[in-house]
N, C-alpha and C positions, 0 to 999 in steps of 0.2 A: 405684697411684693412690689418693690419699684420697677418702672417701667423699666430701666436701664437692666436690670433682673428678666423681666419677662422678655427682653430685646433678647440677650442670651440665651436665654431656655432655648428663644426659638429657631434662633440661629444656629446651637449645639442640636436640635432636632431633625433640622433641616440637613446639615452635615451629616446624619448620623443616617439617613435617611439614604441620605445620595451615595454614601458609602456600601450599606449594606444593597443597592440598586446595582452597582459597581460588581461587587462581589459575584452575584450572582449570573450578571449578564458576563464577565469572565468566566464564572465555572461553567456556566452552559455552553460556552465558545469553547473551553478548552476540551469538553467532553463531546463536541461535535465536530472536533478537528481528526482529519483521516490524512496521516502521511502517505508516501509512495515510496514504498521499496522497488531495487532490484535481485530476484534472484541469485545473484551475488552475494549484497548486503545482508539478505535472509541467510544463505549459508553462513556469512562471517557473523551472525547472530548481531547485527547491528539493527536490526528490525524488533519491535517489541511484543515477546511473547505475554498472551493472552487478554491483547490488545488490539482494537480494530484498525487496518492499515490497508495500502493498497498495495497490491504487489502486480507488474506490467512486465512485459517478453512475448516471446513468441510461444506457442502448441507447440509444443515438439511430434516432429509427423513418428505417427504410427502409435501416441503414447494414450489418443482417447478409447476410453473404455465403458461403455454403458450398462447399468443396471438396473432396469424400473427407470424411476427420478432419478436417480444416484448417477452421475458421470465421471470420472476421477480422467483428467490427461495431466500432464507436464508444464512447466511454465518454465522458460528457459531464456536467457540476455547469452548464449551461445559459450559462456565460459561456465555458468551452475546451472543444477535445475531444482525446480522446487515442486514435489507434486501435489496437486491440487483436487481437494474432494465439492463437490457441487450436487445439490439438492434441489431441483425444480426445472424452469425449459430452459434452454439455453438459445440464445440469442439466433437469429436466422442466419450472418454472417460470422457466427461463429466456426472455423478449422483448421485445420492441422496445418502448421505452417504460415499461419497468419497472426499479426499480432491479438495482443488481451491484455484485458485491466480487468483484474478482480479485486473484488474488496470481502474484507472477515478477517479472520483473527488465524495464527497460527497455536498447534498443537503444541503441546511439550515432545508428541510423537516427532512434530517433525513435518507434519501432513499441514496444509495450506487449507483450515475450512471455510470455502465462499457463501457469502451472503447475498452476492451479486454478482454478474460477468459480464463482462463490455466487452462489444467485439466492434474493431474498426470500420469504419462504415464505409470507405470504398479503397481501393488498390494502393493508394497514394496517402493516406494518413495514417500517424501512430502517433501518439500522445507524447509533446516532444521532451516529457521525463523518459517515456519508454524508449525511445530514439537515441539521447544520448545516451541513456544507458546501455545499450545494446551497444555503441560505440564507444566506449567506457572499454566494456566486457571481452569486445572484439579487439581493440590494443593490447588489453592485459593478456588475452590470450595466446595474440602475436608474439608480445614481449618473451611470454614464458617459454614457445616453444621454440623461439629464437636461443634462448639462455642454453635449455637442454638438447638441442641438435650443436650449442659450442661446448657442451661439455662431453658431450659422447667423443666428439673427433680426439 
């Protein structure tokens, strides 16, 4: 083989190398990337079922419900709700009427199953997807009930 030969081998090796290095370190990023829904986007099915994602809002007061481990409350941006099953302890400032970020995958049922649950750490934070989405969800619902109190008149 001439050397202008073995130059190529190892240059097509070396490429071949860094490619499939490429590949991988993409598939494993893209297989560790967790979106953030709202509530909302989860009812408009804009969120991907049987896929892991975060979904953020507030407890809706009065909706938690305990079983054993098993918890099930509401996750709500004030215009949908989405309700949510959880398996294990839940957070020490986790309640009703304060914000949350969970993460897991949704049902085909419909139900929100958490893998995790994040609860705001003091009075004055909320994760600022959860924020404007709750602002987001608080226009839209102004919008709308503005539209149907001019259509009843």
């Amino acid at each position: 083989m001439k050397p202008r030969h073995k130059r190529a081998a190892i240059a097509l090796g070396v490429l071949a190398a860094v490619g499939v290095a490429a590949a991988l370190v993409l598939n494993a990023f893209n297989s560790n990337l967790v979106f953030f829904y709202t509530p909302t986007q989860v009812a408009t099915k804009e969120a991907p079922e049987g896929r892991t994602f975060r979904i953020g809002g507030m407890v809706r007061e009065g909706s938690v419900v305990r079983d054993g481990v098993t918890v099930r409350f509401v996750v709500t941006d004030t215009a949908r709700d989405v309700p949510v099953r959880f398996e294990g302890v839940l957070p020490d400032l986790f309640k009703e009427g304060k914000g949350v970020v969970a993460q897991g995958q949704l049902g085909s049922d419909g139900v929100f199953t958490a893998r995790e649950v994040l609860a705001k750490h003091d009075e004055n934070y909320m994760p600022p997807e959860a924020a404007d989405a709750m602002q987001r969800a608080e226009k839209m619902k102004h919008s709308a009930d503005t539209l149907s109190k001019g259509d009843s008149k």
